[in-house]
N, C-alpha and C positions, 0 to 999 in steps of 0.2 A: 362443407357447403360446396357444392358444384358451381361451379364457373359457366355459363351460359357464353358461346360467341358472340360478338357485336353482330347486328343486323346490319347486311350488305345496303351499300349507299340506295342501291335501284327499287329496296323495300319503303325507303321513305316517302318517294313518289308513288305509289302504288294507288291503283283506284279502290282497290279493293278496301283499305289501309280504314277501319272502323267497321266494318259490312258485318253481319254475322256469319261466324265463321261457317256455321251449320250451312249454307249455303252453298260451298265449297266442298264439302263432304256431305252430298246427298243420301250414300247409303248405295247398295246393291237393288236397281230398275228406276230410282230416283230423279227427280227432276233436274237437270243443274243449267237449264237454258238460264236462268236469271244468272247462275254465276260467270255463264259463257258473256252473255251481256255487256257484263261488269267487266272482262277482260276485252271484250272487243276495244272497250275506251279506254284502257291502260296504256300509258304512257311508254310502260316499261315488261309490258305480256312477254317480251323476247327474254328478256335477265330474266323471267319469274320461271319461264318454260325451261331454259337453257338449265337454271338451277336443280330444278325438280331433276332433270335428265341427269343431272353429273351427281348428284346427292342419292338418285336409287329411289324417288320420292315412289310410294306404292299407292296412295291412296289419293282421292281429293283430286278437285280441278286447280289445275295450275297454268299459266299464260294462257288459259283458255283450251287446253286439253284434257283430257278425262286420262285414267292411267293407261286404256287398252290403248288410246289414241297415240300418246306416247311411245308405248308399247313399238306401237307401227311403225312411226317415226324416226325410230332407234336403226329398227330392221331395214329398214329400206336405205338402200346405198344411195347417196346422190348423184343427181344426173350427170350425165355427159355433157358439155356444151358444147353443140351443132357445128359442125364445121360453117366458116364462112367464104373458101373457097376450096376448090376442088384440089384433093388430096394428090393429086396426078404430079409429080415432080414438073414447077415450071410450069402449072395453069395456073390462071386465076378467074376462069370461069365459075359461077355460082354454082353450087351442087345441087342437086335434086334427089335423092336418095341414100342416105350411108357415106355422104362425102363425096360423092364423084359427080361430076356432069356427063353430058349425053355426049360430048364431044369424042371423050374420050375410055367412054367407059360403053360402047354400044353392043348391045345382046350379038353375036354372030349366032346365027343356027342354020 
């Protein structure tokens, strides 16, 4: 007999938690706005996405992504967070471009 893991804490709040499942697995061109829906109001969409992501999940909407969506998500590095003053050793002038301000970052030509 196989041994099944216990279900993670953040499945038991789950909005989804009774829904049919076939909802969730639309199928290839398939509708799944009703399951997007259903995750928009999930308590817990971030645990359900997070999971599918570190589990390899291929199929099926999960926290409210489809797998290509994932897919993307995966691929894409996260952002930078914007400098909030100027990178110039000893300003503190607000930046305007790539970190620097006009003070001391002005075009010569």
């Amino acid at each position: 007999m196989i041994e099944l893991p216990e279900r993670g804490h953040w499945q038991k709040h789950a909005a989804c938690r009774g829904a049919d499942p076939d909802l969730f697995y639309p199928g290839r061109g398939g509708d799944s706005t009703t399951a997007k829906k259903i995750c928009d109001t999930c308590p817990v969409a971030a645990e359900c996405l997070q999971h599918a992501i570190e589990i390899g999940e291929r199929s099926g909407i999960w926290g409210g992504l489809s797998e290509r969506q994932r897919r993307r998500r995966r691929a894409t590095p996260p952002a930078q967070p914007r400098p909030t003053v100027c990178t110039y050793p000893d300003c503190t002038n607000l930046p305007y471009a790539a970190g620097r301000c006009r003070r001391h970052h002005r075009r010569t030509t």
